[in-house]
N, C-alpha and C positions, 0 to 999 in steps of 0.2 A: 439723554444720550447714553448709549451703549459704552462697556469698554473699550467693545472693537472700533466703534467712530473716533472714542477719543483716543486712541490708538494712533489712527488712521491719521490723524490733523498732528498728534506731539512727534509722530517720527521725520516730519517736516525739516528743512535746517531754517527757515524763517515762517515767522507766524506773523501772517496778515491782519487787517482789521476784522473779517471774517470769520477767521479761526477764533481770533479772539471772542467775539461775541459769541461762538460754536459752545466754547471750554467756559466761559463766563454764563451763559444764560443769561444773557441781556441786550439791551438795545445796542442802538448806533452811538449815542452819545453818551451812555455811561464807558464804552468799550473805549471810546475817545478817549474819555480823560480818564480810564486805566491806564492804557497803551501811554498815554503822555507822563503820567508819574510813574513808569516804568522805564521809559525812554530817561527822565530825567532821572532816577536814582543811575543807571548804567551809565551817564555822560558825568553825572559828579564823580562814580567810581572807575574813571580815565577811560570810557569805553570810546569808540569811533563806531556809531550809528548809520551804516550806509542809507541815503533811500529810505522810505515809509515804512519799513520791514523791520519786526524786532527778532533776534535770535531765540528761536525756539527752547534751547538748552536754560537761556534766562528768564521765559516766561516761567515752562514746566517749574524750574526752582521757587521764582515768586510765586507761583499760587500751591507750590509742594502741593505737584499732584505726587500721586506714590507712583511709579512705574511698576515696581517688583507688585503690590497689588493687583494688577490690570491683569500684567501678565499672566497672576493666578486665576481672576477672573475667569478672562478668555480662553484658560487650558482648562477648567472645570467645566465651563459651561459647550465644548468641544467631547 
């Protein structure tokens, strides 16, 4: 995947099981039980999880993507 895709899915404000598996490179069921040990680290640390939806701000941290990165990416290769 491109900068510009993973751009495209992190400026999101919730990341789907889709997205997830996009930014993962992987299936259905490994993205499952990411999403679910990410849902439960955010609910031990007092979060309220609306809905099947994780907050994007929490994924981008847990997998530290770099944003300043990308950005450089996408302005050099522009």
């Amino acid at each position: 995947m491109s900068a510009e895709e993973t751009m495209k899915i992190i400026i999101k404000q919730w990341c789907n099981l889709a997205d997830l598996m996009k930014l993962l490179h992987c299936g259905r069921n490994k993205a499952l039980d990411i999403k679910r040990q990410i849902k439960d680290k955010l609910i031990s640390e007092g979060y309220y999880i609306p809905g099947n939806d994780l907050p994007m701000q929490a994924v981008v941290d847990i997998l530290k993507i770099d944003i300043d990165r990308l950005e450089r990416i996408i302005k050099l290769n522009k």
